[in-house]
N, C-alpha and C positions, 0 to 999 in steps of 0.2 A: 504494500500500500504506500503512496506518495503523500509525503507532507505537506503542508502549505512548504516552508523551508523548502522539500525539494524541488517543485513548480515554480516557485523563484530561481531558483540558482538555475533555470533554463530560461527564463525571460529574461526579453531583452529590456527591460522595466527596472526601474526601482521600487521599492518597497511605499515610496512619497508616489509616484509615479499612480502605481496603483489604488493609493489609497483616494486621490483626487478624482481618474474616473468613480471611482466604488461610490465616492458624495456626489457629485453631479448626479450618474445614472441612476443611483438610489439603490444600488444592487450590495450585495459581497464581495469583500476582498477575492473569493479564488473566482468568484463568475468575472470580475471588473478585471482580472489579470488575462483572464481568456480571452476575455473582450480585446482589450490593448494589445496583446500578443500577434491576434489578429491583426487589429487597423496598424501597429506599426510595420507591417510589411508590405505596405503602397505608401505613395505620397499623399493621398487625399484622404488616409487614417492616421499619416504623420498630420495633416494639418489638422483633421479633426479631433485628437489629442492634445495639442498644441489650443484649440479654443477652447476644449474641455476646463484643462489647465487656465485659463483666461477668464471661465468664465465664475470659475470657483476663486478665483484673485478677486475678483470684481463681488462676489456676496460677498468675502472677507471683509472687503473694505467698509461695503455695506452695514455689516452688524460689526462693528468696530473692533472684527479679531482681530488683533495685532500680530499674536502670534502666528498663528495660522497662515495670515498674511505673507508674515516674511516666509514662513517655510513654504510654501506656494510658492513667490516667487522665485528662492529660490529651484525647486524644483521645476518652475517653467524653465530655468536659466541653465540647468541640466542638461532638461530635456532637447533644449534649442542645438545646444553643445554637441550632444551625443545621438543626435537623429534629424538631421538637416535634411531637409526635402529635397527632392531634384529638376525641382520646375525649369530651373534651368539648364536642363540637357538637351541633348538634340538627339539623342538614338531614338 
C-alpha cells in the first residue's frame, strides 16, 4: 500500500503546491495531488495551476491571512521557478 509520503516523493509538486489546489478545488490533499500531477504535464495545466495559486493569494489577502499569504506567495514563486510554461516555443 502507498502512502500519502510515497505519492509525493513521485510528484512533480510540492507539499505547499498541493495543499493550494486541495483549498481552491475544495477536495483532499491525495485527490488535489492527482489532480496537479495531471495538469502539470501540459502548458494550459501549468497555467491553470499557476491561477489556482493566484487565486488562493488573492482570498489570503482578502480575509487578512498574512501568513498564509506569504507562504502562497511564496509557493507561486516556486512554482513559476520550477515549471515555466512553453508558450513560447515553436515545435
Amino acid at each position: 500500500m502507498l502512502t500519502y509520503e510515497d505519492c509525493l516523493a513521485f510528484c512533480d509538486l510540492t507539499e505547499d503546491e498541493i495543499e493550494a489546489i486541495a483549498e481552491h478545488e475544495h477536495i483532499p490533499a491525495i485527490v488535489a495531488m492527482e489532480l496537479g500531477q495531471y495538469l502539470v504535464q501540459t502548458d494550459d495545466g501549468v497555467r491553470k495551476i499557476k491561477r489556482i495559486i493566484l487565486d488562493d493569494i488573492e482570498a489570503a489577502r482578502k480575509n487578512s491571512e498574512q501568513n498564509r499569504y506569504l507562504v502562497l506567495k511564496a509557493t507561486f514563486q516556486h512554482f513559476v521557478d520550477t515549471h515555466p510554461d512553453n508558450t513560447s516555443r515553436t515545435d
